[in-house]
N, C-alpha and C positions, 0 to 999 in steps of 0.2 A: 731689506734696507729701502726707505724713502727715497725717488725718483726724482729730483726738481729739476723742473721744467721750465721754462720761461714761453708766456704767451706776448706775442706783437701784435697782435690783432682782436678786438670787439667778435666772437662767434655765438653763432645759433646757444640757444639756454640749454639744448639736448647736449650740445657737445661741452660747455662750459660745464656741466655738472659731471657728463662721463668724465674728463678730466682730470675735475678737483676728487675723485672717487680713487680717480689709480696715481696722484703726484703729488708733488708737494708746488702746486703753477704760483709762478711769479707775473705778474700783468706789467709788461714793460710799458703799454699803451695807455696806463691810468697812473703810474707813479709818480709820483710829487718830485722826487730825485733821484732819475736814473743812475745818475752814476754814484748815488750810496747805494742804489740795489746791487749796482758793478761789482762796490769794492763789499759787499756785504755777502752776496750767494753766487757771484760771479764766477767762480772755480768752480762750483759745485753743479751748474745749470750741464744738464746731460741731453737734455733735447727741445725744440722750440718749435711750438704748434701757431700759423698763423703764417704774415706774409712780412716781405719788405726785411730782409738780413742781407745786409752788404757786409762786406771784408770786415770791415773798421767793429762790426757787431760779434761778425763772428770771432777776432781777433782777442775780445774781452773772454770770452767762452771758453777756456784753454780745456774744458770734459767735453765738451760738445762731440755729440755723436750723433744724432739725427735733427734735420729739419724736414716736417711735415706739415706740406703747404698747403695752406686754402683755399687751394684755387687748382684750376687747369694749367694756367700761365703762371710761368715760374719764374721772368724775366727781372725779377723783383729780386730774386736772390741769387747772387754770385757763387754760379754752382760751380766754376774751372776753380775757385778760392777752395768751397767744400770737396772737389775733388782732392786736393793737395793734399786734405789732412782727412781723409777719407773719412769724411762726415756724409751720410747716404742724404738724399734729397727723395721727397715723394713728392707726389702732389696730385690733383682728384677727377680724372676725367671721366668721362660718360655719364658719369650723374647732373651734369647741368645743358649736358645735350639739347633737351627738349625742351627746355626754358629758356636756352638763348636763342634756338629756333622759333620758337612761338612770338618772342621780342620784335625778333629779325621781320617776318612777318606782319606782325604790328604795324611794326615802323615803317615800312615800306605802303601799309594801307595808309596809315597817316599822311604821308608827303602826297600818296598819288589822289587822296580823297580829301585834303587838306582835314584832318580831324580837328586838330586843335584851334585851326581857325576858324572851324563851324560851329564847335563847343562856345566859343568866346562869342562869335555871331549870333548866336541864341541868349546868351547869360545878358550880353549887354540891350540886348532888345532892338539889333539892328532889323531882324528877320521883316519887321512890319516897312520899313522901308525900302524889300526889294529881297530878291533872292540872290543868293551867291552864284559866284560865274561858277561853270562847268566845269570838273576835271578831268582827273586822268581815268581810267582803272588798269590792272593788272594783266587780268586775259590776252596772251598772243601776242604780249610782248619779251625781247629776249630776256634771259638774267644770266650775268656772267658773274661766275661767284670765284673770286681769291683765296683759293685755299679749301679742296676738297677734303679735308677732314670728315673726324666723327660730325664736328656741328655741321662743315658746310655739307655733309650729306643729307643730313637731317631739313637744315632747308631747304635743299631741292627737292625734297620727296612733296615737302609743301610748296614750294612753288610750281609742281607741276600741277597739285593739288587746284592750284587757281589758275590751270591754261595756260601755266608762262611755257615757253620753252628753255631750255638749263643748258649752257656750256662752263667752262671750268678752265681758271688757270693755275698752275703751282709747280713745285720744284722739277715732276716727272708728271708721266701719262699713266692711270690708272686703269691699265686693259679691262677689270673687271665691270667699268662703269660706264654706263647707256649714253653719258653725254660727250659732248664736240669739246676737245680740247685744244686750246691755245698755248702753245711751247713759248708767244708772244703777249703780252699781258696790254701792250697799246694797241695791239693788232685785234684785240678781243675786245679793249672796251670801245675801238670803233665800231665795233657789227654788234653792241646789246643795247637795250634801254636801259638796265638797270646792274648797277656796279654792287656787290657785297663783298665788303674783306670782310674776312674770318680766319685770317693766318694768326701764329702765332708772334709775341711781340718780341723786342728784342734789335740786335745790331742787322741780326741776317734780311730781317725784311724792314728797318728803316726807312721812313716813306719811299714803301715801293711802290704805292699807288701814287706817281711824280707827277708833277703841272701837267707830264707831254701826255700821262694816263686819265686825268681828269681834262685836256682840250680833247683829246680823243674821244669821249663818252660825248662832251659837246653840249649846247645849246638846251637840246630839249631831255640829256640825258638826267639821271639821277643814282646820286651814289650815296651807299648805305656802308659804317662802320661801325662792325660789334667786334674787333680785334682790339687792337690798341689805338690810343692816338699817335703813337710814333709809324704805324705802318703808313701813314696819309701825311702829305707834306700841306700841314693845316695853313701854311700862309697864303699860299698858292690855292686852297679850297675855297679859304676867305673871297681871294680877290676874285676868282671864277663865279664864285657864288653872286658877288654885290656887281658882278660887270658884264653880267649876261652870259660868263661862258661855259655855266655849267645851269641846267635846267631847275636842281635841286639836291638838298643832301636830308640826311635822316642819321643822327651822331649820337652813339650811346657812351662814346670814347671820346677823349680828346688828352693833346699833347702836353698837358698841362694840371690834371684835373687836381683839386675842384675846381681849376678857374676855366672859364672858357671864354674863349674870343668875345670883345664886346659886341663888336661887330652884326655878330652873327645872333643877337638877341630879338632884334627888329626886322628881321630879313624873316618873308612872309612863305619864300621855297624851302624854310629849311626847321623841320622837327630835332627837338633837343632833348636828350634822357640821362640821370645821371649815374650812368654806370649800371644800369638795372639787369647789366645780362640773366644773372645769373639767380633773381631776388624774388625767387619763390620760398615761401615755409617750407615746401617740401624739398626743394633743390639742396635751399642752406643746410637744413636736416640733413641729406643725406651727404653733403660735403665734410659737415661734423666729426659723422659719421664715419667716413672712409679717415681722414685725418684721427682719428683715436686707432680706428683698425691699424693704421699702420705702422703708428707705435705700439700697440700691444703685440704686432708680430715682428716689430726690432725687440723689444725688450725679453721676449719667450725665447729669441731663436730662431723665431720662423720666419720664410720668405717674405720681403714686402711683396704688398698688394700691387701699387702703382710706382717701381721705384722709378725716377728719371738720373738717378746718378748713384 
């Protein structure tokens, strides 16, 4: 018997064809009128590969039995709903590990080596009028990273890579791991140079990076976001950023996306990405990837791969 599915989300070409091979996939993210696809296969949708299922979605889905997410971050769909109706939620970690480390990384040489505005400094042909001031670099200074996970391990192992030294703050103390932990998260980002969240998103860490965590970091500090935009209290970055009291930011997230602060377009301390954690061929690939695996082991019988609910 035919499987229909409903996809919410644009994926990789590898996973859109493994898909269409094992379902009968409805594209809720290109339909002309969702809700004739509602009153048309709405009964019938049995699982939904992709992101962004709130109540009100799942509500129409009365067979619904899995959601497998796109992502690491699940915060997009209301799993205590899918608990209720004991609909299982997956969704795809470790595979985008080293691609949002490499980003994190990135980004952090861009603000401290100004890239983009050296890139711009070249293209416009200011270089003949003068050399750019001096900045920063990396080596020997602190990096206190939000959220020791799989990712934020992954960047410390590179930022020691480049002579920083690494402490860590988040829920508990991870005895097994070589760095200085802060049980205090302003208490931390007064003793680092450089700030990274990497928590996950959601109610629980709602800008827990607050105004008193960004005056803490300070003047000549710089703070990096590859979490969410809701973990960082964006109005308060804003204004730290344009008034002197934070040194610089480096933003792959924001509170709002696509839109981002105007603000923060012209402001010459602060690098802007849009969402690119994770936007490798090979990451997408393998996110596809696990996302198909883990319906094909609801639908056989067999244990999910990565369940979260």
């Amino acid at each position: 018997m035919s499987i229909h599915l409903l996809q919410t989300f644009a994926m990789p070409e590898s996973a859109e064809k493994a898909l269409a091979e094992r379902f009968v996939v409805h594209k809720l993210h290109t339909a002309d009128d969702p809700e004739r696809l509602f009153d048309e296969v709405g009964a019938s949708i049995r699982a939904i590969a992709g992101t962004g299922v709130p109540k009100p979605l799942m509500d129409r889905l009365t067979a619904l039995e899995i959601i497998s997410n796109f992502g690491v971050g699940y915060d997009s769909i209301d799993v205590q709903s899918a608990k209720a109706r004991n609909i299982r939620v997956t969704n795809t970690p470790d595979v985008l590990n080293d691609a949002v480390a490499e980003l994190t990384i990135g980004l952090m040489l861009s603000l401290a080596r100004r890239l983009p505005q050296a890139d711009r400094y070249v293209r416009e042909n200011r270089w003949p009028l003068g050399n750019l001031p001096i900045f920063r670099e990396l080596g020997g200074c602190t990096l206190g990273i939000v959220g020791l996970g799989r990712i934020g391990r992954e960047i410390a192992t590179r930022a020691q890579a480049m002579k920083m030294r690494v402490v860590y703050h988040g829920r508990s103390r991870q005895p097994r791991q070589p760095y200085v932990f802060y049980p205090d998260l302003v208490d931390m980002a007064g003793d680092v140079d450089w700030l990274v969240a990497v928590t996950p998103g959601g109610s629980g860490t709602e800008k827990l990076v607050s105004r008193a965590v960004l005056e803490a970091l300070g003047p000549d500090g710089m703070f990096v976001n590859v979490a969410r935009g809701s973990v960082a209290d964006q109005d308060a970055l804003v204004d730290l950023l344009a008034n002197g009291g934070l040194g610089g930011a480096a933003l792959d997230v924001f509170a709002d996306e696509p839109h981002v602060p105007e603000a923060l377009w012209a402001m010459e301390n602060v690098v802007l990405s849009p969402h690119q954690g994770s936007a490798t061929q090979e990451t997408r690939d393998a996110m596809g990837a696990l996302v198909v695996a883990n319906l094909d082991a609801h639908f056989s019988g067999k244990p999910l791969l990565t369940p979260v609910a």
